[in-house]
C-alpha positions in Angstrom: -7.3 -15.2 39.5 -10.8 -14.0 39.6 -12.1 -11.0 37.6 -15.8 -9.1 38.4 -17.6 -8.6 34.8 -20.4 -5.7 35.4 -22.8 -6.2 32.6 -25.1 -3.6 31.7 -28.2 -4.6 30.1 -30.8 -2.5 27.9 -33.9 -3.3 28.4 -36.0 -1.0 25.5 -39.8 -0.1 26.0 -41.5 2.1 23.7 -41.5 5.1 26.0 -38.5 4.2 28.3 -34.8 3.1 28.3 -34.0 1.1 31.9 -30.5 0.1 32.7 -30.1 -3.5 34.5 -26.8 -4.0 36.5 -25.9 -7.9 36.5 -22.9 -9.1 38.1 -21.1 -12.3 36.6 -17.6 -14.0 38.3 -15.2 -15.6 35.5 -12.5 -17.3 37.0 -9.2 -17.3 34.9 -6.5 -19.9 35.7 -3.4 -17.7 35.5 -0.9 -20.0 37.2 0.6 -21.3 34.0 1.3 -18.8 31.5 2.7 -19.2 28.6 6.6 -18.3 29.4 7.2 -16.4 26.0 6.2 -12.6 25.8 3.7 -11.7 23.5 5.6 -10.4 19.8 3.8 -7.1 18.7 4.7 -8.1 15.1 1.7 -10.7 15.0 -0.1 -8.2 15.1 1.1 -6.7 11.7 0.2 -5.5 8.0 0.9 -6.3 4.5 0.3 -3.2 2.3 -0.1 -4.1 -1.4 0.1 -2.0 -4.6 -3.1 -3.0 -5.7 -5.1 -1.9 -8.2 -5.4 1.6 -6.8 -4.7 1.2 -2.8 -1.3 3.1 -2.9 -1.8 5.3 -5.7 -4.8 7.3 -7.0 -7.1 9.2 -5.0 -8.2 6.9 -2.6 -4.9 5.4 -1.9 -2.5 5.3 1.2 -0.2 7.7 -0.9 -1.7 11.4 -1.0 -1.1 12.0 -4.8 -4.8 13.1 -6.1 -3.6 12.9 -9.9 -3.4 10.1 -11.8 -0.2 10.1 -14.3 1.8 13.1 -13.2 4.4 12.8 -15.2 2.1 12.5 -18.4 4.0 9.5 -19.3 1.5 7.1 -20.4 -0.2 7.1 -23.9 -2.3 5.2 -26.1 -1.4 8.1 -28.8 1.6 10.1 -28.5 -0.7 13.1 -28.5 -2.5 13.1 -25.6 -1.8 11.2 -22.2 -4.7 8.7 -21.6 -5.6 9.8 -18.1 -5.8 13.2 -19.2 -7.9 15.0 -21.8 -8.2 18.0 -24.0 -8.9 21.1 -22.7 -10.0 24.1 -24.9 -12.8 27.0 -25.0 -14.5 26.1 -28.4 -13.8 23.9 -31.5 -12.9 26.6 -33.6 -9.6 27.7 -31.8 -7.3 24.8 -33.3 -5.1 23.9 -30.2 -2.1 21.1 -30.7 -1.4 18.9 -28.3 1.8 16.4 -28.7 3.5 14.1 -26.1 7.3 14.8 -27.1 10.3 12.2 -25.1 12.3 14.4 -22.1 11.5 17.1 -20.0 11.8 18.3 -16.9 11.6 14.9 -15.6 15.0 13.2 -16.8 13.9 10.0 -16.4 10.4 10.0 -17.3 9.0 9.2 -20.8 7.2 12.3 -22.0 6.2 15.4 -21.4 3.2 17.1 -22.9 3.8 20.6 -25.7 0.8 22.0 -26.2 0.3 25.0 -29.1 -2.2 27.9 -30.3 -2.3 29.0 -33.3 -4.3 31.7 -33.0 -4.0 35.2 -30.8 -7.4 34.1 -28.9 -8.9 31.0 -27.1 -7.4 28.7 -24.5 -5.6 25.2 -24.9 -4.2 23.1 -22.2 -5.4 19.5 -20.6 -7.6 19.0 -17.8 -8.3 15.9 -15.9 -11.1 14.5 -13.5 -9.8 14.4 -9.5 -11.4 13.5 -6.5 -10.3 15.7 -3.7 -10.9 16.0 0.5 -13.7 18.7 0.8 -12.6 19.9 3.3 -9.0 21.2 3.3 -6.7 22.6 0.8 -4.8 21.4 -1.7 -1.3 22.2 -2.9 -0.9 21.9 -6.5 2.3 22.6 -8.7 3.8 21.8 -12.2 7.0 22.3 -13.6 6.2 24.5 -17.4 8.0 26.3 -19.7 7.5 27.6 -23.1 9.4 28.5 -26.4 9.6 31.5 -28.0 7.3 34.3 -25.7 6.2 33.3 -22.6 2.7 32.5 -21.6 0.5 33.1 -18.5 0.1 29.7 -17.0 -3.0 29.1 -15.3 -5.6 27.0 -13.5 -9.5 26.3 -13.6 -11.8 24.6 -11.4 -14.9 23.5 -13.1 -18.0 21.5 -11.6 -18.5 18.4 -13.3 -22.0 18.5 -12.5 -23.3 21.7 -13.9 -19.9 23.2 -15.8 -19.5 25.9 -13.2 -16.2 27.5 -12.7 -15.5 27.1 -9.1 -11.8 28.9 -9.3 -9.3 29.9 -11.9 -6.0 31.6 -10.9 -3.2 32.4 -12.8 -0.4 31.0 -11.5 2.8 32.9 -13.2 4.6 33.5 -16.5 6.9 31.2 -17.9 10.1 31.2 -19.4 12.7 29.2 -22.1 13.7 27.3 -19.2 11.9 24.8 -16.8 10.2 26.6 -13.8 8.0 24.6 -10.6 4.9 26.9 -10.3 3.0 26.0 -7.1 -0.3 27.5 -5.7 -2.8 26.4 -3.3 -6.6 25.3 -4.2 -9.3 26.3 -1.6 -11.3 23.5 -0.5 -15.0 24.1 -1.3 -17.2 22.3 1.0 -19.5 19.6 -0.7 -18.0 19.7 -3.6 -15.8 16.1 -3.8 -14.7 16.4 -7.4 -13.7 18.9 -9.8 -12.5 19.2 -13.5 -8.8 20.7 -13.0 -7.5 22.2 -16.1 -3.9 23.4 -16.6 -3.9 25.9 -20.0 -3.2 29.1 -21.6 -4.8 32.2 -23.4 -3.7 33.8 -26.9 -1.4 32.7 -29.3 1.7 30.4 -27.7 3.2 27.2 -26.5 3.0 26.0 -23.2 5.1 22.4 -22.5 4.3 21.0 -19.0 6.0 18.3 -16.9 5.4 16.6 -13.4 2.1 17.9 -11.9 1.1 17.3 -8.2 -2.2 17.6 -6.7 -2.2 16.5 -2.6 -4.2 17.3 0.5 -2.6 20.1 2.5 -3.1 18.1 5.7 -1.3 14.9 4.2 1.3 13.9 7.0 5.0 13.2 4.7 2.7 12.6 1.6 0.5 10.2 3.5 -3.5 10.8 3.6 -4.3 11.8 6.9 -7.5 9.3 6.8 -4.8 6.4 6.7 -2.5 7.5 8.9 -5.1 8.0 11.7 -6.3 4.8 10.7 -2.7 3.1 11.1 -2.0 5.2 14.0 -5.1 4.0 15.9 -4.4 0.1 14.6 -0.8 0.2 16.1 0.5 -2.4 13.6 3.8 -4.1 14.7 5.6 -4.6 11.3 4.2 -3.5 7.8 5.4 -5.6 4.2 6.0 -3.3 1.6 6.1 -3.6 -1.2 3.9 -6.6 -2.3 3.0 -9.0 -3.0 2.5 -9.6 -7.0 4.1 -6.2 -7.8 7.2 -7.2 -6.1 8.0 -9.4 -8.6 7.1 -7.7 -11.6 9.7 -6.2 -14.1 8.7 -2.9 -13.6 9.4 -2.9 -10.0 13.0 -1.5 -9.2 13.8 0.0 -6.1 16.2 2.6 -7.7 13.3 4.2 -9.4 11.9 4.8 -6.0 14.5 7.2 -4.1 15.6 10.8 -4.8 14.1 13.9 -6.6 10.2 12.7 -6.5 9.7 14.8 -9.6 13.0 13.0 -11.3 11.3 9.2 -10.9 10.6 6.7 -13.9 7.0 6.0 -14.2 6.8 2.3 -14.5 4.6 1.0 -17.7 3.2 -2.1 -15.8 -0.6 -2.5 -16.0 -0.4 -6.3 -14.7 -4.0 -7.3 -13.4 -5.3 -6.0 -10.2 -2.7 -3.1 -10.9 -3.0 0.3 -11.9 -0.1 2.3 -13.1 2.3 2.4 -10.5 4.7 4.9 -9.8 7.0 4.9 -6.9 6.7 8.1 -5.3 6.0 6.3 -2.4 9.1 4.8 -1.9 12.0 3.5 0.4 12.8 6.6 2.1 8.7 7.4 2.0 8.7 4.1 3.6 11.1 4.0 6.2 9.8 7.6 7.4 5.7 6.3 7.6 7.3 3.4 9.5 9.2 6.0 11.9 6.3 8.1 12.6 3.9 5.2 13.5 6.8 2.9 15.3 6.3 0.3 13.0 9.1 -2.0 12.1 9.6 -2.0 7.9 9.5 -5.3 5.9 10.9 -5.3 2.4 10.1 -7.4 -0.2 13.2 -7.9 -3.0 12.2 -8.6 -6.6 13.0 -12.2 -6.9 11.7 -13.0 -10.5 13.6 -10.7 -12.3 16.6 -12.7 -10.6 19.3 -9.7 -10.0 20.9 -10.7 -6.0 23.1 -7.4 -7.1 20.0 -5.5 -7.2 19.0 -6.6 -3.9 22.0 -6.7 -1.9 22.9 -2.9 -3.1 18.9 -2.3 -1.4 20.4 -3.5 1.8 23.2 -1.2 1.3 21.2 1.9 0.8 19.1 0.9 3.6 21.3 -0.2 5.9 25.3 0.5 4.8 27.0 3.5 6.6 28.2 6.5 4.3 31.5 4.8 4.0 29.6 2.6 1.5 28.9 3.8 -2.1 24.5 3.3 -1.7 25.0 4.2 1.8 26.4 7.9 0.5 23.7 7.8 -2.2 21.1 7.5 0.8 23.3 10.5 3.0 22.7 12.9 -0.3 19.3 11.9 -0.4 18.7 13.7 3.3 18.6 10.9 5.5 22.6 10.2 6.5 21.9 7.7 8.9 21.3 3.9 8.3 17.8 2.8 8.3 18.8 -0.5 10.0 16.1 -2.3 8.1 16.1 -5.9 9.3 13.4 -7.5 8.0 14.0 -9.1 4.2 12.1 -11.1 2.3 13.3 -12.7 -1.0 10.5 -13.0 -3.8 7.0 -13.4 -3.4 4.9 -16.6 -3.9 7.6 -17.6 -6.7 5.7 -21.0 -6.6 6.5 -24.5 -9.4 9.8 -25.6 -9.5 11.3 -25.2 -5.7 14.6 -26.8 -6.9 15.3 -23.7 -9.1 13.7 -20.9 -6.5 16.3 -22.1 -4.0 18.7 -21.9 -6.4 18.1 -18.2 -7.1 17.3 -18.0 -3.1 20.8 -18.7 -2.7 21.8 -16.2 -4.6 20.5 -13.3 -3.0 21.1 -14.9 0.7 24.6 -14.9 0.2 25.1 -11.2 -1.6 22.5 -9.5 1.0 24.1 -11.5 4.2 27.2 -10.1 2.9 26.4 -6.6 3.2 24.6 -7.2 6.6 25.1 -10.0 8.2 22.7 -9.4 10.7 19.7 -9.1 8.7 16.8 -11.6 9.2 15.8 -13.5 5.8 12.7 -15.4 4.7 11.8 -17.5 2.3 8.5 -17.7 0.8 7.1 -21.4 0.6 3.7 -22.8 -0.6 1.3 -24.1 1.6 -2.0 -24.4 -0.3 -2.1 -27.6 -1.6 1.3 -29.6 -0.1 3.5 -29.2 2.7 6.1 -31.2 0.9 8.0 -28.4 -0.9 8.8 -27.5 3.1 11.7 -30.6 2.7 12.3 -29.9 -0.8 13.0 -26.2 0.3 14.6 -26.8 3.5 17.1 -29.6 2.2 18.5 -27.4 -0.5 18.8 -24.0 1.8 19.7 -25.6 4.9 20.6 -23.2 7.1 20.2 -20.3 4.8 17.0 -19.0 6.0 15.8 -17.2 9.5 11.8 -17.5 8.6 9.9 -20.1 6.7 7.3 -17.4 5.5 4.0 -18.6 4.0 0.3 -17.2 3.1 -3.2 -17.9 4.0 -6.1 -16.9 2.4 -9.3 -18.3 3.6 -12.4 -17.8 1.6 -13.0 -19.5 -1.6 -17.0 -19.7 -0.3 -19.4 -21.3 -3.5 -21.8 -18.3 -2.2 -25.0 -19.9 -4.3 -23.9 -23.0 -3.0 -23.9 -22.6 1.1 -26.5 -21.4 3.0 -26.1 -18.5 5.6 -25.2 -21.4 8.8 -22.6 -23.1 6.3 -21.2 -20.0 5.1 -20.7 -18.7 8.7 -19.0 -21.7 10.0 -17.0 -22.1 7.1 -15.6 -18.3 7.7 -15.1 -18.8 11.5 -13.3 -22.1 11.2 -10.9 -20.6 9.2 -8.5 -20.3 11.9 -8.2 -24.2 13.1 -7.5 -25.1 9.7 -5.0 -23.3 10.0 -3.9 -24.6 13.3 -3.1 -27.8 11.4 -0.8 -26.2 8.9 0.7 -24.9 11.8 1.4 -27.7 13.9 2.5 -29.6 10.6 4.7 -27.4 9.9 6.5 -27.3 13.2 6.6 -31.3 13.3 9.2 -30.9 10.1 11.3 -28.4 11.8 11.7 -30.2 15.3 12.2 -33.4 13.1 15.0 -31.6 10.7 18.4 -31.4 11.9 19.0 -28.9 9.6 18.1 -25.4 10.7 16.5 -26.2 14.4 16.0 -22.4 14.5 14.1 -21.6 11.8 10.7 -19.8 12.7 7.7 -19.5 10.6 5.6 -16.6 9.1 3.0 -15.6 7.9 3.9 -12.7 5.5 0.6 -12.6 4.3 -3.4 -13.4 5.6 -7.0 -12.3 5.0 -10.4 -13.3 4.0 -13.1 -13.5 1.1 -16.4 -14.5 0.1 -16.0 -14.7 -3.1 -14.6 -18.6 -5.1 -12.6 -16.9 -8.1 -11.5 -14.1 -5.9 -12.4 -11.1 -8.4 -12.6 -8.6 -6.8 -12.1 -9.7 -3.6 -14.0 -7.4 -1.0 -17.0 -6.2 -2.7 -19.4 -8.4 -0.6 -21.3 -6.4 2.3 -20.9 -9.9 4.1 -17.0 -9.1 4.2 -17.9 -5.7 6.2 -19.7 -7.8 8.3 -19.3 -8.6 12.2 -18.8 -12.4 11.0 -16.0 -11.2 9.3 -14.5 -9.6 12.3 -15.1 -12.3 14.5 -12.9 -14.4 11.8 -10.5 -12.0 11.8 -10.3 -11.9 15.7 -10.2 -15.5 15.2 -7.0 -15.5 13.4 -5.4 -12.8 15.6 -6.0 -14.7 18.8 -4.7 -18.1 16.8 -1.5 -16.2 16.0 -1.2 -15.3 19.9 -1.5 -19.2 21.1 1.1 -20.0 18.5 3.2 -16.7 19.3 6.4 -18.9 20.1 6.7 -20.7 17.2 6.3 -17.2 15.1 7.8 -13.8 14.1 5.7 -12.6 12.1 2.3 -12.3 10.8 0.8 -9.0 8.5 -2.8 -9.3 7.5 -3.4 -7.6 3.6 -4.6 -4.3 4.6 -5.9 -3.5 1.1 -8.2 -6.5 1.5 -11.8 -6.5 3.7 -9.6 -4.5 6.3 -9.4 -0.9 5.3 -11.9 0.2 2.6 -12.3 3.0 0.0 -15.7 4.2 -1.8 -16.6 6.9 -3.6 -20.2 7.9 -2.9 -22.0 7.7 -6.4 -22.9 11.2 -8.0 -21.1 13.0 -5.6 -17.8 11.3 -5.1 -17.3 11.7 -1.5 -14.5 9.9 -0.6 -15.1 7.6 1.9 -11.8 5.8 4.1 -12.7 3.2 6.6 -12.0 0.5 8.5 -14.8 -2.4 8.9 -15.2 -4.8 11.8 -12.0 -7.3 10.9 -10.1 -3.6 11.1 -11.6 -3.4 14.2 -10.7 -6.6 15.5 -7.2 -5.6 15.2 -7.6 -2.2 16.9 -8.8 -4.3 19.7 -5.7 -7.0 19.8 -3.1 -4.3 19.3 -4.4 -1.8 21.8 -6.5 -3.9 24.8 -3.9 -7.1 25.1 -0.9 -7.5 27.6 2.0 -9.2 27.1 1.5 -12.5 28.0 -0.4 -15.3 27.1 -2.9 -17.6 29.6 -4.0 -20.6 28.0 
């Protein structure tokens, strides 16, 4: 095969800009091509609830408030992401974080009283918003005794001007949703919201929301275009550490979104998580972009029931008891999820991992036999837990899933040259690993099918990891022609894959706030890029 490259070359002058046309021939030897078809799903993500990537007002999930439910508090008085709001120190307002509310299985809900027939009292908090669209606010109120005029102020952090105050109805004895819609203000990027009430009263609140008005099914529009323009073939949800942790249960992400438990888990890297963004949030981003869902079940907690009633909701027809809970919740037909993976980096003693492995193998299989499941081993400092692991599953896993991270980089240490090859050789050290790997599987009688993946991938600069992509280096070109690196390493080595999701939330897609301001800012850098460019510009087979 022989291909004509036209090069145009820019030659700059100081008063001119000529255009050079140069012709070049590359010949491609396209006689042998790889006979397997090229698996969109190594082209994939892994999207993390990390510190704020999911929730808060840069995250994937459009929720601009932090701590709707006003469920978490240092106090009992007042909810720690919120604070006091009131018109002067003399009015005497009461503020108390009493259990209930609207929210049946949330913690608290916030009663706030004045004493006095003047003044305002009520709770305010600091958001970031999208200048320029709308947002739709609402919160469930109600009050005891007379009812009160609830209503809403916008106030300019920066010089305390009120930007818009509405009053947004009258409540009752009885819980009541009271939405409204904010006008976007251009440059302005952050405003002091205040929910409160005039005169003498007592106003309880529950459940507040604050999202763009362009959100697509509560996703920001910024990453869903983003997503949308990457193509991704699979996407891991939903870690990662927070997988594993013992606030993470599935149940308290489905139905009412204002009836959800707010999780209490501050684990490092992790902000307070609340599932509003949950399976059936999901399984419909993953519809509307085409991309095939990967679930992660909560292994350390070690409760198979737990997970194999997950498969059922997602996958049982309405003749089963999850699969009816899953018809109520609007969505009667079976998500098909096929995709499981059990536990996440649940490294130390592989003996008793497989154990538990077992476990949930046997109980999910049960309920779908048709499912694929992986098991997650530990590559970084021995392949030798691959037998250990192998030998006690057998034939009880579809995927041998493992992660890579490559960075670790002494950056005082290396010089710019060392640094850079270090970075770009990532990917044939990891060709080795590879290879390794799929010695012990062509040598094992065991499970001659078993496939491997890579559930997890990406790149830093920094040796103790914390925080991982704050380096301008990682938002540099090198970094994308590492990434690239990666992705075309995954494509020679397509066959003996099915999977491989880089960490979006990691040197991928960022998030800043401009300082003063707080402009949000939602991009992708050059290893993003890279991906754009795989997904979108490849065919489907491979030429060596």
């Amino acid at each position: 095969m022989k291909i004509k490259f036209i090069a145009v070359v820019f030659v700059l002058s100081l008063f001119s800009v000529n255009a050079q046309l140069k012709v070049a021939d590359v010949k491609v030897k396209a006689k042998n091509p790889s006979p397997y078809p090229i698996n969109k799903n190594i082209s994939g993500g892994f999207v993390e609830m990390l510190r704020d990537f999911v929730n808060g007002p840069l995250g994937i999930w459009g929720q601009d408030f932090y701590d709707r439910g006003f469920d978490h508090t240092s106090n009992w008085q007042i909810p720690v992401y919120w604070d006091k709001f009131y018109q002067s120190d003399t009015i005497n307002g009461r503020w108390q974080m009493v259990e209930g509310g609207y929210n049946k299985n949330g913690k608290f809900y916030q009663k706030m009283t004045n004493p006095n027939e003047t003044g305002l009292v009520g709770l305010s908090q600091l958001v970031y918003v999208s200048h320029d669209v709308e947002s739709i606010f609402y919160v469930w109120a109600k009050s005891v005794g007379s009812s009160v005029n609830l209503k809403i102020k916008l106030i300019n952090p920066i010089d305390i001007s009120v930007l818009f105050e509405k009053e947004i109805g009258s409540t009752s004895e009885t819980w009541q949703k009271f939405p409204t819609k904010i006008p976007n203000y251009l440059n302005v990027h952050k405003y002091i919201l205040a929910i409160y009430f005039e005169g003498k009263g007592e106003l309880d609140i529950d459940e507040a929301s604050l999202m763009p008005d362009n959100n697509i099914d509560g996703i920001r529009k910024e990453y869903f275009e983003l997503f949308k323009l990457w193509n991704p073939g699979v996407i891991r949800y939903p870690g990662g550490g927070f997988a594993d942790v013992r606030d993470n249960n599935w149940y308290e992400g489905i139905g009412e979104i204002d009836q959800r438990k707010s999780p209490l888990f501050h684990g490092v890297g992790f902000n307070v998580q609340r599932l509003d963004w949950g399976t059936d949030e999901f399984i419909q981003f993953c519809k509307n972009l085409n991309i095939e869902p990967h679930i992660v079940v909560n292994l350390a907690e070690n409760k198979p029931q737990d997970a194999a009633n997950w498969v059922e909701y997602c996958n049982g027809d309405t003749n089963t008891y999850f699969g009816r809970i899953r018809a109520n919740n609007g969505h009667p037909e079976p998500y098909n999820v096929n995709l499981w993976e059990i536990g996440n980096e649940q490294y130390g003693d592989e003996i008793e991992m497989a154990q538990k492995y077992l476990t949930y193998y046997d109980l999910m299989k049960k309920v779908d036999s048709n499912i694929t499941i992986m098991i997650d081993g530990n590559v970084w400092v021995t392949l030798d837990n691959f037998d250990i692991l192998l030998n006690a599953v057998k034939n009880k896993c579809d995927v041998y899933g493992w992660h890579w991270a490559q960075g670790g980089v002494p950056k005082r240490q290396l010089h710019n040259d060392s640094i850079y090859y270090n970075m770009v050789a990532g990917p044939e050290k990891m060709k080795e690993i590879i290879e390794e790997i799929d010695k012990k599987i062509s040598a094992n009688n065991i499970n001659k099918n078993l496939k491997q993946g890579i559930t997890e991938w990406w790149l830093s600069y920094i040796d103790n990891y914390e925080w991982l992509d704050t380096t301008a280096r990682e938002q540099s070109l090198e970094a994308g022609l590492s990434n690239a690196g990666y992705l075309q390493t995954f494509t020679q080595y397509q066959e003996l894959f099915n999977i491989a999701e880089r960490t979006v939330g990691l040197c991928n897609i960022r998030t800043d706030t401009i300082s003063g301001t707080g402009q949000k800012k939602i991009y992708g850098t050059p290893a993003f890029y890279s991906q754009v460019m795989m997904s979108r510009h490849s065919g489907n087979t491979y030429l060596n």
